[in-house]
C-alpha positions as CSV (number, residue, x, y, z in Angstrom):
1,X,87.1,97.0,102.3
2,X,89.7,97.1,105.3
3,X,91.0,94.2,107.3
4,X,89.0,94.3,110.9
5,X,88.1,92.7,113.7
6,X,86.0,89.7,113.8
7,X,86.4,89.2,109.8
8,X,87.9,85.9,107.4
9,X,90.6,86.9,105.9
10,X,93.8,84.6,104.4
11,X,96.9,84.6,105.4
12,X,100.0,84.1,103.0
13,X,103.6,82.5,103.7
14,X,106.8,83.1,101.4
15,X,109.3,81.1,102.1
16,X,112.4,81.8,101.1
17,X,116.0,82.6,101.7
18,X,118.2,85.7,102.4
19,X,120.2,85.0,99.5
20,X,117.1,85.8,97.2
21,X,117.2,89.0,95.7
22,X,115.7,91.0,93.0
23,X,118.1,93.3,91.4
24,X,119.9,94.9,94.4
25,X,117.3,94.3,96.9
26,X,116.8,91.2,98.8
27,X,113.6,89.2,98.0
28,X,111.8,89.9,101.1
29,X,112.7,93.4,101.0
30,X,110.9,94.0,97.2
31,X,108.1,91.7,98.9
32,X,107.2,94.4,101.6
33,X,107.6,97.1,99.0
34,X,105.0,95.8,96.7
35,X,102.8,94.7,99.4
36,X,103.0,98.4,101.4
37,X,102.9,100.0,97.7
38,X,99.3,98.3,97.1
39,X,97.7,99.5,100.3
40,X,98.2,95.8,101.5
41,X,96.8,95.4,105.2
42,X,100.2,94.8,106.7
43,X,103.4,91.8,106.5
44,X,106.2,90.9,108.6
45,X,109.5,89.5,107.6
46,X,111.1,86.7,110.5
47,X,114.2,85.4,110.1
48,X,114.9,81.8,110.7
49,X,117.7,80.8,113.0
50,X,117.6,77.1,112.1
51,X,116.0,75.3,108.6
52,X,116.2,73.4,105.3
53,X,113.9,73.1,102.5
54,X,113.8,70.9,99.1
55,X,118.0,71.2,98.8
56,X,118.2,69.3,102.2
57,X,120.8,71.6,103.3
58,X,120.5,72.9,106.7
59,X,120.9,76.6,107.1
60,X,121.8,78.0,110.7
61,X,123.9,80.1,112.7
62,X,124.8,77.3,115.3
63,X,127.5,76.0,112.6
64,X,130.4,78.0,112.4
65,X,131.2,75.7,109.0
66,X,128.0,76.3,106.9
67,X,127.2,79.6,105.7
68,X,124.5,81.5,107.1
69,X,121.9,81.7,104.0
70,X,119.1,81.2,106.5
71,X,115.4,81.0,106.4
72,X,113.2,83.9,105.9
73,X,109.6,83.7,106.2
74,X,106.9,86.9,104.9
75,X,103.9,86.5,106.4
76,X,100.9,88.9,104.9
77,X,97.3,88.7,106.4
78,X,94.6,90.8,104.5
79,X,91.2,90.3,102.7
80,X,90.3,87.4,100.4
81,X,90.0,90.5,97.5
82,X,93.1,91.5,98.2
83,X,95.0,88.7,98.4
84,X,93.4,87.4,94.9
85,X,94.3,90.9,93.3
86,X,98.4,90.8,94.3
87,X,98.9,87.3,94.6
88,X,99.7,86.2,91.2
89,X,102.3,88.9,90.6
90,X,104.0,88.4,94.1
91,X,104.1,84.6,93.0
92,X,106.0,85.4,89.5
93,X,108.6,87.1,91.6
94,X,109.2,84.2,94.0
95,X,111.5,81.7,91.9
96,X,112.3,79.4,93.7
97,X,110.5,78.9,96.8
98,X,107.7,78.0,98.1
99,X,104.4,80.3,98.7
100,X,101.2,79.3,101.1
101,X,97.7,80.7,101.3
102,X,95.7,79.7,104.1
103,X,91.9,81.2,105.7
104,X,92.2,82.7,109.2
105,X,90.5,84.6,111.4
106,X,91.2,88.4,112.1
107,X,90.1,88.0,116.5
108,X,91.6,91.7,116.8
109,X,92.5,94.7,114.6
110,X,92.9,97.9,116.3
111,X,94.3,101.0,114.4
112,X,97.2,103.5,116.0
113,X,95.6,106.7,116.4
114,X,96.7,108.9,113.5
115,X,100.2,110.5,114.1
116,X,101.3,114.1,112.8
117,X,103.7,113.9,110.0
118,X,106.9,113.6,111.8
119,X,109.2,116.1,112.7
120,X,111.9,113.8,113.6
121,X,111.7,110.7,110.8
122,X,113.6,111.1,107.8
123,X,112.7,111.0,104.5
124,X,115.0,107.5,104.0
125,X,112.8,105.8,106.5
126,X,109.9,105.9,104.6
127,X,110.5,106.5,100.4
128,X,110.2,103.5,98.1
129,X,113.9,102.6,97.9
130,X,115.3,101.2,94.5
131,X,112.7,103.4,92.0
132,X,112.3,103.0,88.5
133,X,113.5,105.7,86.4
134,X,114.4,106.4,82.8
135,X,117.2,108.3,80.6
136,X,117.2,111.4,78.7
137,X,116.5,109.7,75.6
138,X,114.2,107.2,76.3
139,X,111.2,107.2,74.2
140,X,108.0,108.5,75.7
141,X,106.1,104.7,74.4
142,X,108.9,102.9,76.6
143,X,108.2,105.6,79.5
144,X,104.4,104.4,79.5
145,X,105.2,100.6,79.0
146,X,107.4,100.5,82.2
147,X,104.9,102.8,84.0
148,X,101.9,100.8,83.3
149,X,104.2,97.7,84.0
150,X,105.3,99.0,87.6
151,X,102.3,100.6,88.4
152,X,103.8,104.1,88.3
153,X,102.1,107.5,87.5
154,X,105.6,109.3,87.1
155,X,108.9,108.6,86.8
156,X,112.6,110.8,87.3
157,X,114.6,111.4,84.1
158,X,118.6,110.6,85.5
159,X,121.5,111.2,83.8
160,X,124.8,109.3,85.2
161,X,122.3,108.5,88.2
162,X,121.6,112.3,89.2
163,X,117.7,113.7,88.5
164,X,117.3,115.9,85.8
165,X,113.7,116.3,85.4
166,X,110.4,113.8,86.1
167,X,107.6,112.7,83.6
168,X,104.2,112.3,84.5
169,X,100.9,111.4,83.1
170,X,99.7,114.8,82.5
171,X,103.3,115.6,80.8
172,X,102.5,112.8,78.2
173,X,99.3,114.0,77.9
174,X,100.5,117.7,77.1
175,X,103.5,117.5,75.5
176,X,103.9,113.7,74.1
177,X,100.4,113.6,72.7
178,X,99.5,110.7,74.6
179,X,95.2,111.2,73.9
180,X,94.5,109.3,77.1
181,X,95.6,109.5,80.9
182,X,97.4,106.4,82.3
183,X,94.5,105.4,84.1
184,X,92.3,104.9,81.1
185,X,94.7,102.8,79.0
186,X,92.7,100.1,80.5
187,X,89.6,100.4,79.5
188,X,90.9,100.6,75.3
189,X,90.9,97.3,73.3
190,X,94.8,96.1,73.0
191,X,94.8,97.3,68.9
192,X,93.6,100.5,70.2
193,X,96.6,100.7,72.8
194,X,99.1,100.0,70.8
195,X,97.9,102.9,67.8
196,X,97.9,105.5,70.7
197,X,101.8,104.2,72.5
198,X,103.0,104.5,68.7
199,X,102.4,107.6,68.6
200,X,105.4,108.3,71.0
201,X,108.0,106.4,69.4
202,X,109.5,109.6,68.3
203,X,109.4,111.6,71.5
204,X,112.0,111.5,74.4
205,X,112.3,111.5,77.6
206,X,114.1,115.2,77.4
207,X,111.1,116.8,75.1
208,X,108.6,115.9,77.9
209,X,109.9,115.8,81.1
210,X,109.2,119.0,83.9
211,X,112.0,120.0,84.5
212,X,114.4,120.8,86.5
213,X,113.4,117.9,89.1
214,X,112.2,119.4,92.1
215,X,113.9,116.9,94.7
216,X,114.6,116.4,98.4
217,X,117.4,114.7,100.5
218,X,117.2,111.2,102.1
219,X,118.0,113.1,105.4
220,X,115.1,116.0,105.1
221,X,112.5,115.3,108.0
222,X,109.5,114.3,106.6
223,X,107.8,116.8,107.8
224,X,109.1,119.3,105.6
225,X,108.6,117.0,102.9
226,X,105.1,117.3,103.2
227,X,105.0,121.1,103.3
228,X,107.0,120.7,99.9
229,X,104.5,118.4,98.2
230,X,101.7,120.8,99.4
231,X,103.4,124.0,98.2
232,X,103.9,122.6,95.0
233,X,101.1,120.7,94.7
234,X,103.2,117.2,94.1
235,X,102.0,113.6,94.3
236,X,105.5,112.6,94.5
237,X,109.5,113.5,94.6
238,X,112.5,112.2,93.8
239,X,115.0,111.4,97.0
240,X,118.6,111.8,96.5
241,X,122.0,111.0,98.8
242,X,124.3,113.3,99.8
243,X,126.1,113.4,96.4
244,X,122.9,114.4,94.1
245,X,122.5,110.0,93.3
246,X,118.6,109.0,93.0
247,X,118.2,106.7,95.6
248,X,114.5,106.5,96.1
249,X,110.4,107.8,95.6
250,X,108.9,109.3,98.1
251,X,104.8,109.3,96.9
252,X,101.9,111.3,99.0
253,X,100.7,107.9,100.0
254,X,103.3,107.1,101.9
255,X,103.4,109.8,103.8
256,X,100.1,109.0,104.5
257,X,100.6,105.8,105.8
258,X,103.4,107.1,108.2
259,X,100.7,108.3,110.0
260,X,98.3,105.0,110.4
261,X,101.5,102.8,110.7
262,X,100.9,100.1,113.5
263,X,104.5,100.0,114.1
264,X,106.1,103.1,115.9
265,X,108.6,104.3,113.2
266,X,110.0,107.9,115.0
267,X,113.0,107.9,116.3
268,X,111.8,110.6,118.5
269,X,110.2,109.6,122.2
270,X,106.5,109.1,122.6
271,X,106.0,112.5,124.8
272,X,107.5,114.4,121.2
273,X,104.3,112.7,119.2
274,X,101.3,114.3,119.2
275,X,98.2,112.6,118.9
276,X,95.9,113.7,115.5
277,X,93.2,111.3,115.5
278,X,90.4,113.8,117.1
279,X,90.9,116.1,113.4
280,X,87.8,116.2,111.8
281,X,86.7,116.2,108.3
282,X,84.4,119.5,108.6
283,X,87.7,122.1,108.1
284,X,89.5,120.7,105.3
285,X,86.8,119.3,103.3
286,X,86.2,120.7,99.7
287,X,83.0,122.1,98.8
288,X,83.6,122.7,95.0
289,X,82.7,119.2,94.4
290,X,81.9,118.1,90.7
291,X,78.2,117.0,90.6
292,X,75.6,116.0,88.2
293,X,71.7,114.4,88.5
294,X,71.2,110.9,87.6
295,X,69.7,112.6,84.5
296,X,72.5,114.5,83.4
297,X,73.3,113.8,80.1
298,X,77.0,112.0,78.9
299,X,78.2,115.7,77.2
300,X,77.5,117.3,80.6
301,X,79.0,114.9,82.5
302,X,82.0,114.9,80.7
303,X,82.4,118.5,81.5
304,X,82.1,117.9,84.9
305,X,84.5,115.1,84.9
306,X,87.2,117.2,83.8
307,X,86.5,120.1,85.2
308,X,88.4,119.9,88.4
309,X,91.8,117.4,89.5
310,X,89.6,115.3,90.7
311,X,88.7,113.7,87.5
312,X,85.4,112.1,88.5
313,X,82.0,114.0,89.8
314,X,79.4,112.5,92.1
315,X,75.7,111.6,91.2
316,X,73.0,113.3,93.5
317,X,69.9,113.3,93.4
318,X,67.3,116.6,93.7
319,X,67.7,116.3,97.3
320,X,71.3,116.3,97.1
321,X,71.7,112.5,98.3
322,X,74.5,110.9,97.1
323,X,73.8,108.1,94.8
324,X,77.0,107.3,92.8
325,X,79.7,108.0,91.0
326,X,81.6,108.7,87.9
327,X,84.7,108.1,87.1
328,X,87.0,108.7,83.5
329,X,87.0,105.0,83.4
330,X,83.8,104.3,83.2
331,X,83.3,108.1,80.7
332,X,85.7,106.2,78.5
333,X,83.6,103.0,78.0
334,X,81.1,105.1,76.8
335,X,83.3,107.4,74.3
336,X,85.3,104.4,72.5
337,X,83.2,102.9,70.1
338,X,85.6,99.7,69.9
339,X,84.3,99.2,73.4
340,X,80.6,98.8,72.1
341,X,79.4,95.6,71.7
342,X,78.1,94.3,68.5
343,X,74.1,93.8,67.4
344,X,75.6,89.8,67.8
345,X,77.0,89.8,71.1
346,X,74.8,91.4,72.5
347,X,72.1,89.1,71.2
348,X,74.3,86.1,72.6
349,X,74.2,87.8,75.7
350,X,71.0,87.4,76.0
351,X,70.4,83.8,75.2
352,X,69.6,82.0,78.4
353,X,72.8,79.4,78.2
354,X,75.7,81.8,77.6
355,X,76.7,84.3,80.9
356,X,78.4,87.0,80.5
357,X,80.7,88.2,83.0
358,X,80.0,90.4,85.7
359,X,82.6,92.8,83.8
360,X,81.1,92.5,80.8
361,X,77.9,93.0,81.7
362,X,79.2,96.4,83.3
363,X,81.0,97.3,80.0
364,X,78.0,96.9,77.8
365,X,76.1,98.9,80.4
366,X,78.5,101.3,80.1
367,X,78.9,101.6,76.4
368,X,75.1,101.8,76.1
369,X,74.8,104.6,78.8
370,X,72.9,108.1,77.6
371,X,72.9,109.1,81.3
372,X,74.7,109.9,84.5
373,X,72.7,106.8,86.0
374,X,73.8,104.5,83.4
375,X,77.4,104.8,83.8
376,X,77.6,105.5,87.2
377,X,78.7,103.1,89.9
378,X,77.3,102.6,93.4
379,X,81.0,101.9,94.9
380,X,82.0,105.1,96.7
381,X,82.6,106.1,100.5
382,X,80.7,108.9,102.0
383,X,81.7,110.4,105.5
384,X,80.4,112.9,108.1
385,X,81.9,116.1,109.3
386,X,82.4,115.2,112.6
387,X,84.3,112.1,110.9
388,X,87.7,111.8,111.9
389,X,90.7,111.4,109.8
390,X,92.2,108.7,111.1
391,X,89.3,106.5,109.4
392,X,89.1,108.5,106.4
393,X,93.3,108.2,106.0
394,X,92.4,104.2,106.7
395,X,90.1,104.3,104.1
396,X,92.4,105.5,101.6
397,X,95.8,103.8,102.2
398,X,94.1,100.3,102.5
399,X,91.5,100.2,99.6
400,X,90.8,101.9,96.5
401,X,89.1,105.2,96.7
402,X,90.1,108.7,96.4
403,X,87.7,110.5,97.2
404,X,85.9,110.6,99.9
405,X,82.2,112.5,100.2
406,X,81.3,114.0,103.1
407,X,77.6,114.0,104.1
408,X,74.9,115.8,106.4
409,X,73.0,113.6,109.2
410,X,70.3,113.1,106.2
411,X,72.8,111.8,104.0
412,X,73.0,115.6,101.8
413,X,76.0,116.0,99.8
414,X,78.2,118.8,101.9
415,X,81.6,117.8,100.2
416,X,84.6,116.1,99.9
417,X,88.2,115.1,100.9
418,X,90.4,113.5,98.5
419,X,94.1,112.5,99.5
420,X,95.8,116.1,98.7
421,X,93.0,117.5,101.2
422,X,93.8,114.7,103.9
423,X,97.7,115.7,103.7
424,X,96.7,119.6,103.8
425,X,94.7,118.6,107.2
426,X,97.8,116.7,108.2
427,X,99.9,119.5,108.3
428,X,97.3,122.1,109.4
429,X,96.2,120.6,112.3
């Protein structure tokens, strides 16, 4: 669900001052990072010229004698879901300080039209500054903790501060023996998580990583950033200064975002930015979709699961109507038979005072499934042709889907766009 016009949504304050920082970055700064990082809506940092809080001490620039620690306010708006999801972790960072949440009402939210990746902003004006990244001989179990902890689906391999190579899911996978991609760690009990991370105790950083680290400059227009990710087929790169020194991520979603920004971010002027909001979906959509029939069975689905990058196959049904989809998430709730619930609770389940979660309830469904309609879930987007991608870019910067089916007038599967396809168009069109 996007933020839009004529919708509740809530509207969060962090108050705090420039002095607060977070390893070399201010406070606010790491703030807008998360938030922009998880496809929040949009946030705003304003600078005080005049305040106190709980100290007493006034903070200004009128008084040549006090130093200038002043006031800085963030101010996020975005859905209730949202805000509930991020929240608590954006709190733990705020110490001290003080942190509001308020309902408001969105009057107006009107989109940019979609911009073509830019020719003239560099790549330093839009990477994730300050990125995690490991050593040479960091285990590979330390690599997944601080990837699951920040979020991360890769991280560079530095030595003295220059890339040497990256690690990524599918290089744990292959070459670490990890037996289960990031993603899915999730869905395992925690004694089942911890038996799998053991088993890469004993691997490094160096026996894993691809290597050498294919990386760009913090000056290269973005542009031909994006041709390099497409070339190479890349999620993300590694951004270095002019001595060789990591100094940031740049990930394919946000180059995406560059192009839905609200805020004009080119340096060039508006006559050298051409409009790409009348693309359509109908060109760069992929037709070699993953499907199976709400009867497919769990062994057949699983083939078609992995059988593409996609990793996840839609549910149609004999008339090729789209009816849900599939995920390795929900494949894995099925395959783990710690995830099964026992003859007990699933008996207390059932009694009429106990209510199970809404979670749980989908877990046991899931664990119990024998067909493609018992583990699917009805949460997808579809699209039409004629769709442009400005709303299907909207769709997948500010929520949670990756996929995108794209659908005939009478709702027939034709195909489907995930984010690699969206970027392709970008640079097509």
């Amino acid at each position: 669900m996007n933020l839009t016009s004529g919708k509740q949504a809530k509207r969060v304050r962090f108050y705090l001052n420039e002095s607060d920082q977070i390893g070399s970055l201010p406070l606010a700064t790491r703030i807008i990072e998360v938030l922009r990082r998880h496809n929040a809506a949009g946030a705003t940092v304003l600078r005080g010229a005049v305040g106190f809080g709980s100290s007493g001490r006034i903070h200004t620039v009128n008084f040549v004698d006090l130093a200038a620690d002043l006031p800085v306010i963030v101010e996020w708006i975005d859905i209730a879901e949202r805000v509930d999801k991020l929240l608590p972790d954006l709190l733990s960072m705020v110490t001290p300080g003080l942190v509001t949440v308020e309902d408001t009402y969105v009057a107006l939210c009107t989109a940019q039209p979609i911009r073509d990746v830019s020719n003239e902003l560099p790549v330093g004006a839009v990477m994730i500054r300050d990125p995690a990244f490991v050593g040479p001989d960091t285990t590979a179990r330390q690599i997944v903790d601080r990837m699951r902890e920040r979020r991360l689906r890769g991280m560079p391999v530095v030595e003295d501060r220059i890339p040497i190579g990256i690690v990524t899911g599918s290089d744990l996978i292959e070459r670490a023996g990890l037996g289960v991609r990031m993603s899915l760690l999730p869905g395992l009990e925690p004694h089942e998580v911890g038996h799998t991370l053991d088993r890469l105790l004993h691997v490094v950083a160096r026996d894993v990583m691809t290597a050498p680290a294919i990386v760009i400059p913090e000056s290269l227009p973005l542009s031909q950033a994006a041709s390099a990710m497409v070339t190479h087929k890349l999620k993300r790169l590694p951004v270095v200064n002019e001595r060789g020194v990591l100094v940031g991520i740049l990930s394919r979603i946000d180059i995406l975002r560059t192009v839905t920004d609200a805020l004009e971010r080119t340096r060039g002027s508006e006559h050298d930015i051409k409009s790409n909001g009348h693309v359509t979906l109908e060109k760069f959509m992929r037709r070699d979709v993953p499907i199976v029939f709400p009867d497919t069975s769990i062994a057949q689905v699983v083939q078609a699961v992995v059988s593409t990058r996609l990793n996840r196959a839609l549910v149609v049904d004999a008339q090729r109507h789209v009816v849900g989809l599939i995920t390795g998430l929900e494949l894995l709730q099925r395959v783990t038979p710690a995830l099964r619930p026992s003859a007990l609770a699933a008996l207390m389940h059932r009694l009429p005072f106990l209510h199970p979660s809404s979670e749980e309830v989908e877990s046991e469904r899931h664990a119990r499934a024998r067909t493609a309609k018992d583990l699917m879930t009805t949460n997808f987007v579809t699209a039409k042709p004629d769709t442009h991608l400005q709303e299907v870019i909207a769709t997948m910067v500010q929520g949670t889907h990756k996929l995108v089916a794209v659908v005939d007038n009478d709702a027939r599967l034709l195909g489907a766009i995930d984010r690699a396809d969206v970027l392709r168009g970008l640079l097509s069109s």
